[in-house]
C-alpha positions in Angstrom: 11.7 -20.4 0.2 10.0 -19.1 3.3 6.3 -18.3 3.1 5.1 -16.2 5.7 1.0 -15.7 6.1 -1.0 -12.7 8.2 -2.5 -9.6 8.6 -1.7 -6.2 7.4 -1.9 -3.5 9.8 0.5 -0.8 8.5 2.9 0.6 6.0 5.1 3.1 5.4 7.5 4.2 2.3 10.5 5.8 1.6 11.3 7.4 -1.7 15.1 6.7 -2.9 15.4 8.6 -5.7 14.4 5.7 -8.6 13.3 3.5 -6.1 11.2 2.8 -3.2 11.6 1.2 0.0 8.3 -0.5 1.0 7.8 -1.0 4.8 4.9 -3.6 5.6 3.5 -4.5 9.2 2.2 -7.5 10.1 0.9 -9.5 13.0 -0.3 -13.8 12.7 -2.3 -13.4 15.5 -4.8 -11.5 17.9 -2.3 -11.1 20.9 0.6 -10.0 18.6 -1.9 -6.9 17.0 -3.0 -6.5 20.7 0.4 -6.5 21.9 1.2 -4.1 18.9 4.3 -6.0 17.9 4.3 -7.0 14.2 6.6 -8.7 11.8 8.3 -6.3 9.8 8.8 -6.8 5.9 11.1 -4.1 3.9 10.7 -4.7 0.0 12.8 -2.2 -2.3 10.8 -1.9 -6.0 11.4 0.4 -9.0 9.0 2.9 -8.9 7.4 1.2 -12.3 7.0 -2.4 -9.8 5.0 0.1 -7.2 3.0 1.7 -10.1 1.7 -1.6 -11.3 1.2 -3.2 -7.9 -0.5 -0.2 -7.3 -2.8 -0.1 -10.0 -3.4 -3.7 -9.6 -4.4 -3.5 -6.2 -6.9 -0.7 -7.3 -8.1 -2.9 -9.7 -9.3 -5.8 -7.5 -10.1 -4.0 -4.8 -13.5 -2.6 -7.2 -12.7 0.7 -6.2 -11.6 3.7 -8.5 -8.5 5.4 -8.7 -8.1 8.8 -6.8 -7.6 11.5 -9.5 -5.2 14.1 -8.2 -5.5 18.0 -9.1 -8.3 20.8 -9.2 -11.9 19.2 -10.2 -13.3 20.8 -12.9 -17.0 22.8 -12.6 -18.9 20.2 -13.9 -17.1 17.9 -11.9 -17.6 19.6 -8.7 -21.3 20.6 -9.8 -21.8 16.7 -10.5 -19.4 14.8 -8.7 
């Protein structure tokens, strides 16, 4: 097994039909994010696996998750 440690500075996905293609940046040092040359990571995930990471990720970050759609008026009157 290969472990590999740094920093995230960037993603990107692709949507393939019941799947995802995950594309993660990232750099082990200073001079490689100041030379803007990360490693690059491709992970392919159901889109179930990117729900839960997602909502996991949410969950420990302490923030809440973004509700999508029209806010209602006493939502937008309140926040």
């Amino acid at each position: 097994m290969t472990e590999n440690f740094g920093a995230l500075v960037g993603w990107a996905h692709h949507d393939a039909g019941d799947k995802i293609m995950l594309r993660l940046e990232s750099v082990k040092s200073s001079e490689a994010a100041r030379k803007h040359d990360p490693d690059l990571s491709r992970f392919v995930m159901t889109k179930q696996q990117a729900a839960i990471l997602g909502n996991y990720l949410i969950q420990i970050s302490g923030l809440s998750p973004h509700h999508h759609g029209r806010r209602g008026w006493a939502r937008r009157l309140f926040g």
